[in-house]
N, C-alpha and C positions, 0 to 999 in steps of 0.2 A: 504494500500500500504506500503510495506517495507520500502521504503524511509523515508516517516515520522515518521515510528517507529524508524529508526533512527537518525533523524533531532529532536524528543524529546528525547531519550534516551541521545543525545549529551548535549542537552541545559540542562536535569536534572541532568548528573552527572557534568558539568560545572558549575552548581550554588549549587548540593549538596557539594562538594568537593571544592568550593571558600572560605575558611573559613581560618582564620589569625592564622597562628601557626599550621593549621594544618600539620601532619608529611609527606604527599602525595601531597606537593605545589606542584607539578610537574603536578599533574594529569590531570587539566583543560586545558592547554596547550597544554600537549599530547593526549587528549582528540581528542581536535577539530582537530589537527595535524593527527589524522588516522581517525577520518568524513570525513573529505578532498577525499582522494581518493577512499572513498568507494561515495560519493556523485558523481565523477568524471565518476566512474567506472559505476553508473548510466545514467548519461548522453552521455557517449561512446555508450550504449548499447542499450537505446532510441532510440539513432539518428543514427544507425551505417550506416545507408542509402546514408546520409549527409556527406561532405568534413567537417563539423565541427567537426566530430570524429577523423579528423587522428590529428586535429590541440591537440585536448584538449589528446592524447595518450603519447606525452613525458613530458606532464604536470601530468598525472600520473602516471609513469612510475618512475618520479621523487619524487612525493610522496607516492607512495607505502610504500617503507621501514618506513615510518612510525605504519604502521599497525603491519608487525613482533614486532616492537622496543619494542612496548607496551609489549610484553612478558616477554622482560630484566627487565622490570620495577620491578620485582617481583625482584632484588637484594636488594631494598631500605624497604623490606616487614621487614628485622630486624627495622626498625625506629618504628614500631608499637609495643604496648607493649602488646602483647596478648601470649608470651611464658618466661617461666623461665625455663633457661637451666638448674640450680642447680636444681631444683625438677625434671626435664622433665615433666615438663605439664603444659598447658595452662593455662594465667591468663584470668581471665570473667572481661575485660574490655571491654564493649558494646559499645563504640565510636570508637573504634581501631578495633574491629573483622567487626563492620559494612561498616570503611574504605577497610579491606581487602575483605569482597565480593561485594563490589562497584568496588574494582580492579580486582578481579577473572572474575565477571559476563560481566566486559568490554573488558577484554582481550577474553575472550571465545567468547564472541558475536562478535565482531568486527575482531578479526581471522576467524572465520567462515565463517562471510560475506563477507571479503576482499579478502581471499583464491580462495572460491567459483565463485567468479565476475570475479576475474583475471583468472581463467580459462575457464569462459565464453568469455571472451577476448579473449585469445590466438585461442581457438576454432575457431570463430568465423569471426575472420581479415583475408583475405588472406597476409597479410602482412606479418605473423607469420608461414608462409607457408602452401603449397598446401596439402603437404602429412603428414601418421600422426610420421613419423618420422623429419619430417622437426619442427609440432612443437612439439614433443617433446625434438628434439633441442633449438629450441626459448622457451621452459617450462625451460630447465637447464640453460640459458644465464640468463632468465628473474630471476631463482634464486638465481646465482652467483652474477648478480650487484644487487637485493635488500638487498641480504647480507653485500653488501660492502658498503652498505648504512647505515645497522645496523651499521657496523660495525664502522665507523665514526661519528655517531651518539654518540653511546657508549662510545670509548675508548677516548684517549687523540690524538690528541690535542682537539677532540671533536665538532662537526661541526651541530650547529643550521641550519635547512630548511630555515630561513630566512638567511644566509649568501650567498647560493644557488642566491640570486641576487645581496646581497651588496656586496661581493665578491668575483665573480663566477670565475677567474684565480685560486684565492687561492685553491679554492675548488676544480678546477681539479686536479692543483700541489697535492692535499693533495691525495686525492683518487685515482690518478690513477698513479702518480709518485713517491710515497714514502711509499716502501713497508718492510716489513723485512718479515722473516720467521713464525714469531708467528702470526703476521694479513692474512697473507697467510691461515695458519692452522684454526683459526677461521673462516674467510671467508667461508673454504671449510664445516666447522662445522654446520656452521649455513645453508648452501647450502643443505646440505644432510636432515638438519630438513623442508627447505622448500620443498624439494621433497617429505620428508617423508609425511607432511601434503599436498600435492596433491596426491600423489598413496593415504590416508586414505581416503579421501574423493572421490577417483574413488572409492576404495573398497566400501565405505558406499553405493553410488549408486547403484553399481552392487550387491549387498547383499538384497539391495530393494526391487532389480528388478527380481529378482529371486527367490523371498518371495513373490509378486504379479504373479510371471507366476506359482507359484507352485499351487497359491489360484484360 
């Protein structure tokens, strides 16, 4: 079952990458921070039969953005010492290259499967509407606010998921009332990459499926 390929894949890069000094502190953290709603995203989809699904939907909806963030993460990849810009070319340090496919392999997997679920989601809820224009609607809403989720995350003043309780006024004030022109732009940046990774992953389907009606 996928789930627990997930639930060790979590706990093994959370205790690979637990290590004192190393340049990817961050990792463990955001690790578990985008298991969260891929775990969620399974239990919506379990039970979607159940009133317990609409409850646990704004509880991921709210962690989502975690799962993109993991992408940004690739800014801190200069911390690792596996490139020397004076030569241009790679240094063979095996503790740093292995951090960085622990980070590759996490972000690829864990986008895959986040992307994929959430659009079994929106498919699936009448919530997200009837028609397939309606959610293709709630597809661009649901990518506009996980972007602004990135985007908060990311930038400054910078907004941990745990403040999302301890201080959940702040957290509207910051996201939805304090905007300039440049988070605007990103916003819409990172919007168009979450679209982009939902149309790839129809195409991939429909590419499948057309490669099995051919056979």
């Amino acid at each position: 079952m996928f789930i627990w390929f997930v639930r060790l894949l979590t706990a093994a890069v959370m205790v690979v990458t637990f290590i004192p000094d190393t340049p990817l502190v961050f990792l463990p953290v955001n690790t578990f921070l985008a298991y969260l709603p891929i775990e969620l995203s399974y239990q919506i989809l379990r039970n979607k039969t159940k009133k317990s699904s609409y409850v646990l939907l704004p509880i991921w909806l709210l962690f989502f953005p975690n799962i993109p963030y993991l992408l940004t993460d690739f800014v801190h990849v200069k911390r690792l010492h596996i490139y020397a810009p004076a030569e241009l070319a790679g240094i063979p340090d095996v503790r740093h290259w292995t951090l960085f496919v622990i980070l590759a392999l996490l972000v690829f997997t864990y986008v895959l499967l986040g992307f994929t679920l959430a659009e079994k989601i929106i498919e699936t809820f009448p919530l997200f509407g009837q028609t397939r224009a309606l959610k293709n609607c709630s597809l661009m809403i649901f990518s506009f606010l996980s972007s602004l989720g990135v985007y908060v995350g990311r930038f400054p003043p910078r907004i941990h998921s745990i403040y999302l309780f301890k201080e959940p006024l702040r957290v509207i004030q910051i996201v939805f009332f304090e905007w300039s022109f440049e988070k605007l732009l990103i916003i819409l940046l990172f919007t168009v990459f979450h679209l982009w990774l939902f149309f790839m992953f129809w195409l991939i389907k429909k590419v499948v499926m057309e490669a099995e009606g051919v056979k």
